[in-house]
N, C-alpha and C positions, 0 to 999 in steps of 0.2 A: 423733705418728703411732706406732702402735703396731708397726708390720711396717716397718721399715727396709731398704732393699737390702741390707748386710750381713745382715741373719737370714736373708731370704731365700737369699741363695746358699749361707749354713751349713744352709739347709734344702733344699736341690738338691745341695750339698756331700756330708752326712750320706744321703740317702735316694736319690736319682738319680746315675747315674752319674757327673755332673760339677757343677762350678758353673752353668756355661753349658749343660747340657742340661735347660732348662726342662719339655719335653714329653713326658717319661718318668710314665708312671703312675703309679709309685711317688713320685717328686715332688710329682706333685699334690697326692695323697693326703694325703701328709704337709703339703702347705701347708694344703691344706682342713681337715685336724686342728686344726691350728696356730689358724688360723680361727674354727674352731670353739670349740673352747675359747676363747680368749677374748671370744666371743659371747655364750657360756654364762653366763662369770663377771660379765658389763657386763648379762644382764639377771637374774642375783640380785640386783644391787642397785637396779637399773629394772624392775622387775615390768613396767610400762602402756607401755613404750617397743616399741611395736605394728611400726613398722619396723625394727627392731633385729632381731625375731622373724620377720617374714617372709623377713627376708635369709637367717638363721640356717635354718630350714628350707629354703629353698634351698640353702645349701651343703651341707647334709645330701644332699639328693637327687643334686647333682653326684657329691658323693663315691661315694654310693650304685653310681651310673651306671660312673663308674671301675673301683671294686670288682666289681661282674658283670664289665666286662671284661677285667678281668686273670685272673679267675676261670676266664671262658673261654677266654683264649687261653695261658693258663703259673697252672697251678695253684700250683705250686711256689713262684712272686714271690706270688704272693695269699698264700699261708700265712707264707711269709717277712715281708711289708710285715702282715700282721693281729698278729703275735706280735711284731714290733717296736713297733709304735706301741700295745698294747695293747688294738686293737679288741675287738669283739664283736659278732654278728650282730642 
């Protein structure tokens, strides 16, 4: 398994206010980062791997979803969690 409960809380740890505060935006975000990248790199080497892909644009769109709303309510944490994780529009 690639996402262990240890990564996870060092990724709520790092990005969310606590281990245990799973539902901070900026947590997500950064799980669904996390995610994504390595979806990314499992289909450079499985090009035809079709559900691998469908998930993968999914996560994109949650993130997506997240991102407008942090955007809307604390511009501040949006520019903050964009310039951390190295997003880009």
């Amino acid at each position: 398994m690639y996402l262990s409960s240890e990564k996870k809380a060092e990724i709520f740890e790092k990005y969310g206010k606590s281990a245990t505060n799973t539902g901070s935006p900026e947590g997500q975000i950064a799980l669904f980062t996390y995610r994504i990248k390595h979806l990314t790199e499992h289909l450079k080497k499985n090009k035809k791997d079709l559900f691998t892909q469908h998930s993968l644009i999914r996560l994109v769109g949650k993130r997506r979803k997240l991102l407008d709303y942090l955007k809307r309510k604390d511009i501040e944490r949006y520019r903050a969690i964009i310039k951390e994780l190295g997003l880009r529009k």
